[in-house]
N, C-alpha and C positions, 0 to 999 in steps of 0.2 A: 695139450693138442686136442682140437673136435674130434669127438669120433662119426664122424657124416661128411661130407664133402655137400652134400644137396640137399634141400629140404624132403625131396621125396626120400634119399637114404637115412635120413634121421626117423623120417615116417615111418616106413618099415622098420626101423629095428627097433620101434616101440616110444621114441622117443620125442618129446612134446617141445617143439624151441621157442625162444622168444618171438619170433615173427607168427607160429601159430598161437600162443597166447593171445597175441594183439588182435590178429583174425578173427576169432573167436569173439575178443569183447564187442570189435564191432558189429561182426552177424547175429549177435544173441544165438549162438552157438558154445557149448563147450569146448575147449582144448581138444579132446579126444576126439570130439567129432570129427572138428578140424583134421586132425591127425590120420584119422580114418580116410576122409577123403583123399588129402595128398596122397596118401600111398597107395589108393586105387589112381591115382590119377587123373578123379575126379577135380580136381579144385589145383589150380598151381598157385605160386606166394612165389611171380619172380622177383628175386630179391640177391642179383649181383653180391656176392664179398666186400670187393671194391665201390659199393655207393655208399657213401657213409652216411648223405644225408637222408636217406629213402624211410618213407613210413612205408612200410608192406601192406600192402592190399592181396586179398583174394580173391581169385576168378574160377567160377565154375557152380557144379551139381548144389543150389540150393542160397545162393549167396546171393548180394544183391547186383544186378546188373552194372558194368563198369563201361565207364567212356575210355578211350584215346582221343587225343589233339595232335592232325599232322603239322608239323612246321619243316622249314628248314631253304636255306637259300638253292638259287638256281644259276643258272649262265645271264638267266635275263635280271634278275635281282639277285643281288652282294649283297644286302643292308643284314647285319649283324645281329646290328642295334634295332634293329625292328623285329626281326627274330626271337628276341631276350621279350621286348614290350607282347608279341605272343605269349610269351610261355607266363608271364605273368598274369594274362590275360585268360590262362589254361587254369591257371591255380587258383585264381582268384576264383574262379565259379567251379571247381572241386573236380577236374579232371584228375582222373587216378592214374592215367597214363600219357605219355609224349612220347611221340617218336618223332624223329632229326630225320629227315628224309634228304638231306644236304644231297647235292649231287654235281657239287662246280669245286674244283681245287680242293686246298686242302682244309678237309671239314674238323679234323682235332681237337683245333685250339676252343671252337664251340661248344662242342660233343663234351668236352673236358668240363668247360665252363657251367654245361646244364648239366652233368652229371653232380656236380660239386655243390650247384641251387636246388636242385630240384629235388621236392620229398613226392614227388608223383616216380611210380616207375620210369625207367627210360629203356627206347627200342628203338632199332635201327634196322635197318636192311643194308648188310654188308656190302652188295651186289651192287650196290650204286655208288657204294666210294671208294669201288677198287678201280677205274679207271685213274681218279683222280689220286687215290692213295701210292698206285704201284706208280705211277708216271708212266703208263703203256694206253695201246690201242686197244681193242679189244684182242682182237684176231692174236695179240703177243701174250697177251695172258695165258701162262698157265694154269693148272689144276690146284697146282699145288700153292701157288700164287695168290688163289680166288682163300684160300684157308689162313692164310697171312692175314690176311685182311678181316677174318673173323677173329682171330685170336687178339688182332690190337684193339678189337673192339669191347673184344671180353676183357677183355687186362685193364680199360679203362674204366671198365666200370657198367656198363651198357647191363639192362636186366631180362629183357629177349631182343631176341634175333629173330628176323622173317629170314628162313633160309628155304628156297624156293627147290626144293631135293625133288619135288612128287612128277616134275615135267621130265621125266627118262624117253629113253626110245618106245619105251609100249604108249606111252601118252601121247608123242608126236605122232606117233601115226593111226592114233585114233583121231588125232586132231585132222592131219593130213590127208585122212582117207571121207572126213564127214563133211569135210570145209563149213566156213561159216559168214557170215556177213559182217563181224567184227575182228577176226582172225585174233590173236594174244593182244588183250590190253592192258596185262600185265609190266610194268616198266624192267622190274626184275626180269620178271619169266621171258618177256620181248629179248633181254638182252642175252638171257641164255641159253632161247630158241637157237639166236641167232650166232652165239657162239659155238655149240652143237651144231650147226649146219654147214657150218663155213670150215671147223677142223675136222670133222665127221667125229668127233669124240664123243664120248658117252658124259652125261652132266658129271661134272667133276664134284656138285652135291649129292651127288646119287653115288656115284661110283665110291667115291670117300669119305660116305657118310657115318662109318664109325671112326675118324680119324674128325670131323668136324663135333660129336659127340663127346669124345674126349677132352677135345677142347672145351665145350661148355660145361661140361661137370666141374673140372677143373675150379671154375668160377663161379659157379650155379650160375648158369647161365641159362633162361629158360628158352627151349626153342620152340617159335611160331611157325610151325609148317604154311609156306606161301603159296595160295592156288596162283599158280600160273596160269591157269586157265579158268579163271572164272569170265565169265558170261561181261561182257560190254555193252550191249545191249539185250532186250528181254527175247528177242529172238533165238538169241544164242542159248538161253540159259536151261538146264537140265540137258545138255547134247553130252553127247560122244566123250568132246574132251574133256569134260568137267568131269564125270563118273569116272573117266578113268585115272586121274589124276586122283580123285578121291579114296579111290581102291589102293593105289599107291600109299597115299599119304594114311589111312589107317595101317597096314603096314609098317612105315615109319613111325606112327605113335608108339606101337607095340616094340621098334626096336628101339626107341629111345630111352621110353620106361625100363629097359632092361639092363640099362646103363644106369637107372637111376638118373635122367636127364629129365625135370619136368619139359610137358608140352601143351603149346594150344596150337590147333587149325584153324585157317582162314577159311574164309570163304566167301559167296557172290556179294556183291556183285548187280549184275541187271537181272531185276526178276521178276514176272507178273504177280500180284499178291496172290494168288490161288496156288500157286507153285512153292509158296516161302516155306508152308509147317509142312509139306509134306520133304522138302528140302534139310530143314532142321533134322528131321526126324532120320532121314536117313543119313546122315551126317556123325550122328548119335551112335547112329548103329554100325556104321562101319570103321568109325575109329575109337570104337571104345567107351563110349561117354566123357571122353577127352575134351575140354573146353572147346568152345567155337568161338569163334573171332571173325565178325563179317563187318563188309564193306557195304553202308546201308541195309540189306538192297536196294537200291532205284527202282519203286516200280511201274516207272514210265521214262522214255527217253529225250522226252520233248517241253521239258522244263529248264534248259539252261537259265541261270540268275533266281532261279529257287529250288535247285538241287537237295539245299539242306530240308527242304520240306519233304522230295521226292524220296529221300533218305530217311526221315524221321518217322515217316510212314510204315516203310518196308521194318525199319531197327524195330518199330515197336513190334510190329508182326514175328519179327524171327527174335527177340528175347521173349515174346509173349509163348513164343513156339520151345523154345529148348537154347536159343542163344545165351551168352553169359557174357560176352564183349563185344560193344561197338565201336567202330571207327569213326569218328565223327566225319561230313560232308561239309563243306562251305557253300555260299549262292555261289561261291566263283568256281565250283567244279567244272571242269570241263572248256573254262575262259581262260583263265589265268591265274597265275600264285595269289592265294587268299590274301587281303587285307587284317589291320587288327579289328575292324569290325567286320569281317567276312569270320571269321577267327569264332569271335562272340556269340554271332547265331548261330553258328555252327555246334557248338558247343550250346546253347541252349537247347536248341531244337534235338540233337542226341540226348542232353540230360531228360527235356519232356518223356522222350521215347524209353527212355532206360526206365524212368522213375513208373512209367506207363504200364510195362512191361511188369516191375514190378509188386505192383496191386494185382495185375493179372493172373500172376503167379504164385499168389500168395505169400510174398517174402515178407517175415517175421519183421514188422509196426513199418513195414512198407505206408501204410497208410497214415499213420502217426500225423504226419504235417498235414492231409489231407483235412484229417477231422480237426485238427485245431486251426485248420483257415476255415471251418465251416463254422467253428465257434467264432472267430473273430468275425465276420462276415455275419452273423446274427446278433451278436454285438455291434453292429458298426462301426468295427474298430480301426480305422485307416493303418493305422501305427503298425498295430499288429499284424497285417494283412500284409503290408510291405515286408516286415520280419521275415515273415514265413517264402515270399514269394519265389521262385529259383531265381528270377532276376528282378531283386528289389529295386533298384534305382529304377527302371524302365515301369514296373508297375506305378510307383509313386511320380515320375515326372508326369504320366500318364493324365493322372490324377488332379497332378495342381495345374494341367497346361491348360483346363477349364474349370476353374471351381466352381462349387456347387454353393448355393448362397447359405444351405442351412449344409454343413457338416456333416451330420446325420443321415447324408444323401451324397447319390454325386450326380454328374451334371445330366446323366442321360432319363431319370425318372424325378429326379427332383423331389418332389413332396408326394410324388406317387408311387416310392420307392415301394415295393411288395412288402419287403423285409421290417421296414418301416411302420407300416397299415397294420401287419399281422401283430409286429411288438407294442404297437398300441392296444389296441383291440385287447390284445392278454395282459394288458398291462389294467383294462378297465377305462382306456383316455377314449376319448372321442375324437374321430377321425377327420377333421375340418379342411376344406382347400379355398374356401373364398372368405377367409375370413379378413383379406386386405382389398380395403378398398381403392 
């Protein structure tokens, strides 16, 4: 029998497991290092019991920046099978995490199915499939009912959870008393608002949040604290409800750690760029140095159909800042359920940002690829250059949809490539351009 139930309990009691071995080889970090951080709470390794197929990744204090890819069906799209051509589409370009955000009937038979494929983490948000799980309204839901529904989640295998615990009654009525011009755009936190209003009860995450904690040890289950109240638009953001939610939610870092539950926090959101590293920072500070996990930020609101950019912006700024997980954005934020090419850039435009982030930070041969696409690229080396690229096919189709007539070049300088002129020149050749008549 193990003696750890979680990777954070194995952490503390000195002890180094297979998932932090793995960690380690790929941060160019030691075991112990590894081992050190999880058990401050620095760095989580969710890594579910029940996923069998899962390579474990790590997220946090010094590691290299990590993407999620949202999928998952709606009322307005059922397609299953396009859902699978996603996550494919997640793997395929080195998403380290997916989250099923299903939120129409009975999502399981999915959840089951990408738990089973997928060597990317997997993450869910409870709070959208207990309508559909319990067969109830909202308003008949229980408390006790809303915990049901994390537990089948954990039992299947699921490796964090968004549970939306930090929106209590101090938060609403910070929220309530500051008001805002995008009120909760939270879908979870919306819904839990709105179930706390209508029974007058106290969030049934908050109030039984050590009975939802047991449940996730249980499974190493790692939990993502969900800002309910991040910022919608950049108006809203650093207000009232967001700090207080925050206060909360470090709180809950510390009581979850205490259980030996790893955790990460979420956060914005909509945010002006001048506002992100001071945002990170105290994020940092008030829960711990506990992973952060944001949504973009967006740092403008007036870009629908290139949201992924308006995202990729913000991501680099807040991993550049003290972030350690992104959410990837699609162009179809804010229009409609993403496509598998809404999918693709989306997950591009995060990787640029993570990878971005990373040189900024100094993560250990963060730049590795960089300087061997600067040797291919002073080699003229197409071949190579596509190798290395994040998205080879798109660089190379790039390429041949104009060829260039010498190789050596491509179509935009031709014979007047720089690269070209200077490798001559040192080479001792003589630099000729009219020598066709």
């Amino acid at each position: 029998m193990k003696e750890y139930k979680t990777q954070m309990e194995a952490a503390r009691k000195g002890i180094i497991t297979p998932q932090m071995e793995l960690v380690a080889n790929k941060e160019y970090k030691t075991a112990e290092e590894i081992r050190q951080l999880v058990a401050k709470g620095e760095v989580a390794i969710p890594c579910n019991i029940n996923h069998k197929s899962l390579v474990p990744e790590g997220i946090g204090t010094g590691l290299r920046t990590k993407i999620n890819v949202n999928l998952g069906i709606s009322g307005d799209c059922k397609n299953y099978d396009v859902e699978m051509q996603k996550v494919d589409m997640a793997l395929k370009y080195g998403a380290e995490a997916i989250m099923d955000l299903s939120n129409y009937g009975k999502t399981n038979m999915f959840r089951k199915a990408l738990i089973e494929k997928s060597p990317a983490m997997i993450g869910t948000v409870p709070m959208y499939d207990a309508i559909g799980y319990l067969d109830k309204d909202l308003l008949e839901i229980t408390a006790k009912d809303f915990l049901k529904v994390v537990k089948a989640h954990a039992e299947e295998g699921v490796d964090f959870v968004t549970i939306h615990a930090g929106i209590n009654r101090r938060t609403v009525e910070a929220f309530m008393r500051e008001k805002r011009k995008m009120n909760i755009v939270s879908r979870g936190g919306s819904l839990l608002f709105a179930w706390m209003m209508m029974t007058g009860n106290e969030n049934p995450f908050y109030e039984y949040y050590d009975e939802v904690l047991e449940i996730l040890r249980e499974y190493d289950v790692t939990i993502s604290l969900g800002d309910a109240m991040r910022p919608g638009c950049i108006d809203d953001s650093t207000d009232a409800g967001q700090i207080a939610e925050l206060i909360e939610l470090g709180n809950l870092t510390k009581r979850a750690w205490e259980k030996d539950v790893q955790v990460m926090v979420e956060g914005p959101g909509h945010m002006a760029m001048n506002e992100i590293e001071a945002n990170m920072k105290l994020q940092k500070r008030l829960c711990h140095n506990a992973p952060f996990y944001v949504l973009g930020p967006l740092v403008t609101d007036i870009a629908p159909g290139y949201d992924h950019i308006t995202s990729a912006i913000g991501g680099a700024i807040a991993a550049a800042s003290g972030a350690d997980f992104l959410c990837y954005v699609t162009p179809a934020e804010h229009l409609r359920l993403p496509d598998v090419n809404d999918v693709k850039e989306g997950i591009i435009a995060s990787k640029i940002a993570a990878h971005a982030a990373d040189i900024a930070k100094g993560v250990a041969h963060a730049t590795d690829a960089d300087n061997a696409m600067a040797v291919a690229r002073h080699n003229v080396d197409w071949d190579a250059m596509f190798d290395i690229a994040i998205d080879k096919e798109k660089a190379k189709e790039y390429f041949e949809s104009t060829p260039p007539s010498d190789r050596h070049t491509c179509s935009m300088c031709g014979k007047m490539c720089a690269v070209r002129t200077t490798n001559m020149i040192l080479e001792g050749k003589t630099v000729e351009f009219c020598t066709e008549k």
